[in-house]
C-alpha positions in Angstrom: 7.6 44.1 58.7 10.2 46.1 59.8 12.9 45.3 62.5 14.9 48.1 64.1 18.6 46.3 65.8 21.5 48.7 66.4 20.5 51.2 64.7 19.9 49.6 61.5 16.4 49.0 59.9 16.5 45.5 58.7 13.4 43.6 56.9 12.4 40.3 57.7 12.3 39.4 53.7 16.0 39.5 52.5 15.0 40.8 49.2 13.1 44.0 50.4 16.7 44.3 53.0 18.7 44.4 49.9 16.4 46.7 48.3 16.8 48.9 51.1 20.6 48.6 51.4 20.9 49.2 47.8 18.7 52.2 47.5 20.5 53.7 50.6 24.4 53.1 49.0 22.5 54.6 45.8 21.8 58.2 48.1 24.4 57.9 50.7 27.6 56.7 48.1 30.0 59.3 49.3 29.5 58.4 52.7 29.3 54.9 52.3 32.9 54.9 50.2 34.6 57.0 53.3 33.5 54.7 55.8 34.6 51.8 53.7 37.6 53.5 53.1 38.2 54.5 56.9 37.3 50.5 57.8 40.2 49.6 55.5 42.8 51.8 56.5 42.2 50.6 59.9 42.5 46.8 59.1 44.0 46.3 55.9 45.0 42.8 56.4 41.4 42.2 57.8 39.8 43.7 54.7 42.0 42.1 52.3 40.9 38.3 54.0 37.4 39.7 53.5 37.5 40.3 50.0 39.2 36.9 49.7 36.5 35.1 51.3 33.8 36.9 49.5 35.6 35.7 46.2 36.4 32.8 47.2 32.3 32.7 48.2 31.2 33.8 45.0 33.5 31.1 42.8 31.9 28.4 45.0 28.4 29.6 44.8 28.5 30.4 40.8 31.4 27.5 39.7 29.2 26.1 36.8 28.1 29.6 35.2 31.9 30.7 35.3 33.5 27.9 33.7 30.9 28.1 31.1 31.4 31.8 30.7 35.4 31.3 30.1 34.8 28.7 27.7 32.8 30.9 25.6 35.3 33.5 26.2 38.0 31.7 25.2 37.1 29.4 22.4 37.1 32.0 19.7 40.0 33.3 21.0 42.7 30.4 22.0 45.8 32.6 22.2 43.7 35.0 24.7 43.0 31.4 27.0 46.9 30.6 27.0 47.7 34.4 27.8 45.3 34.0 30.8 46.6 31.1 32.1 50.0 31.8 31.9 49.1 35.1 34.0 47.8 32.5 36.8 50.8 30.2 36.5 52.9 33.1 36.7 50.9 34.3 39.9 51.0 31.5 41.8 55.0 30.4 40.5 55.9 33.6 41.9 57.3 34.6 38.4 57.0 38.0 36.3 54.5 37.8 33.2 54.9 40.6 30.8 53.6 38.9 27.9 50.9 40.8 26.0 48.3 39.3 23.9 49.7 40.7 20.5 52.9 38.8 21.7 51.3 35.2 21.9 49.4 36.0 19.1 52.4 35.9 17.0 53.4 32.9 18.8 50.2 31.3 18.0 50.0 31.9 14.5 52.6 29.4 12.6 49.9 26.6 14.8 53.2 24.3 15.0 55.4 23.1 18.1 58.6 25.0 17.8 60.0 22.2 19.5 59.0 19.2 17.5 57.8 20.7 14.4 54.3 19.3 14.7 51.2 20.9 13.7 49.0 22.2 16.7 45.3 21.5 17.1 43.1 22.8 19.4 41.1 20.6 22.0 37.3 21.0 23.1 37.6 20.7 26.8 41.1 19.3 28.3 44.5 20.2 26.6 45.4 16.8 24.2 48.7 15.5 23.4 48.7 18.2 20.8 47.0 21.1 21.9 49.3 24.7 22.2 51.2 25.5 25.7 53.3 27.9 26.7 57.0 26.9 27.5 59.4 29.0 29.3 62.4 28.0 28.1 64.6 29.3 31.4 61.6 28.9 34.0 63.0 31.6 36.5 62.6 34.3 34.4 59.2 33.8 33.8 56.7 34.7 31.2 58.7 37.2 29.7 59.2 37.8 25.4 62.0 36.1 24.3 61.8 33.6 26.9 58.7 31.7 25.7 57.9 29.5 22.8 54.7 27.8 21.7 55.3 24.0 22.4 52.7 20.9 22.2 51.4 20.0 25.2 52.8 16.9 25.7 56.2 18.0 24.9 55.5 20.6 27.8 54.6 17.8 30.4 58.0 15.6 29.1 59.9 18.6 29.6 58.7 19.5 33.0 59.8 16.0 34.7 63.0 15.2 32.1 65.2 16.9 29.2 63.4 15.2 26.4 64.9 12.5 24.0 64.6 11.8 20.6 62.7 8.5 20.7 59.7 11.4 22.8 60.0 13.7 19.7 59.9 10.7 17.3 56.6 9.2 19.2 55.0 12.4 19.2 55.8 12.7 15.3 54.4 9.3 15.2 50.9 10.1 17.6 50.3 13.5 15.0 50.5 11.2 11.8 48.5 8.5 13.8 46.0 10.4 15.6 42.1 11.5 13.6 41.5 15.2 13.3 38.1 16.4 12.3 37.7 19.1 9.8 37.2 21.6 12.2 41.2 20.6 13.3 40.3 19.4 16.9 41.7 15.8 17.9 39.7 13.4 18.9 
C-alpha cells in the first residue's frame, strides 16, 4: 500500500520505506549530498545536535554489540585500548593527545610500572590493581611524548587524589608478590 503525504511516497511497511529510500539515495546521490549539504550550511549548529542525537541513538540502541566489539578489538591488542582511551580522556579533559600507537607501544613493552618497578598484567574485564595506565606526568600538557609514562593502575588512582608515599609503593610491591597470576599473566 502506498501513501502519498507532502510529496513523498511513503509505505505503510517500514522495511519496503527504507527500501525505497535507499534505492532512491542509490540514483539520486548527487542530489541528495547537495541538499544535505545546503541543509547544513543553513543550520550547522542544528545539524551538528542531529548527528549527536542520532549517535547518541545508536550507542543506546546497539550498547551490548559495541562493548563486545571493542573487547575483541582490543584484547589482542592492549596498547591500541590504552591509546584509545587516552584519546577520550584527552577529549573530554580538554587536553592535546598526540600520542601515536607506535609511541605507547614502546611504552608498553618493558610490561613494568615505571613508577614502582612492578611487573604489569593485563586484566579480563575491569583495570586491577596491576593492570597498565597511562600517566601524565604534568597533567596540563596532556597526552603528549615525553610527558607520559606507563604506570600501574593503582599507582595512577593514588596519584590522582595524593603525591604517593613510600609505605603505597611498598604495599603495592607487597599486593604483586602476594597476588595469583595465571599462566596466561592476568590477575585474578
Amino acid at each position: 500500500m502506498i501513501l502519498y503525504s507532502g510529496g513523498v511516497m511513503s509505505y505503510a511497511d517500514p522495511a519496503k520505506a527504507r527500501e525505497c529510500q535507499r534505492r532512491y539515495r542509490a540514483a539520486n546521490r548527487e542530489t541528495v549530498n547537495e541538499r544535505n549539504r545546503k541543509r547544513y550550511a543553513a543550520n550547522p549548529e542544528r545539524a551538528r545536535e542531529r548527528g549527536r542525537a542520532n549517535t547518541q541513538r545508536y550507542r543506546k540502541a546497539h550498547r551490548d554489540t559495541l562493548r563486545i566489539r571493542d573487547r575483541q578489538r582490543y584484547a589482542g591488542d592492549p596498547p591500541r585500548a590504552l591509546l584509545s582511551l587516552a584519546r577520550k580522556r584527552a577529549k573530554s579533559y580538554g587536553v592535546p593527545c598526540t600520542l601515536t600507537l607506535m609511541d605507547v607501544r614502546a611504552l608498553h613493552a618493558p610490561m613494568r610500572c615505571s613508577a614502582t618497578g612492578l611487573p604489569l598484567a593485563h586484566a579480563t574485564s575491569r583495570p586491577r590493581a596491576l593492570s597498565p595506565s597511562l600517566d601524565r606526568i604534568v597533567p596540563a600538557l596532556g597526552y603528549v611524548p615525553g610527558n607520559v609514562r606507563l604506570v600501574c593502575h593503582a599507582f595512577n588512582l593514588r596519584r590522582r587524589n595524593d603525591p604517593v608515599s613510600q609505605d603505597f609503593r611498598h604495599a603495592l610491591r607487597v599486593l604483586a608478590e602476594t597476588s595469583h597470576t595465571s599462566d596466561k599473566g592476568f590477575i585474578r
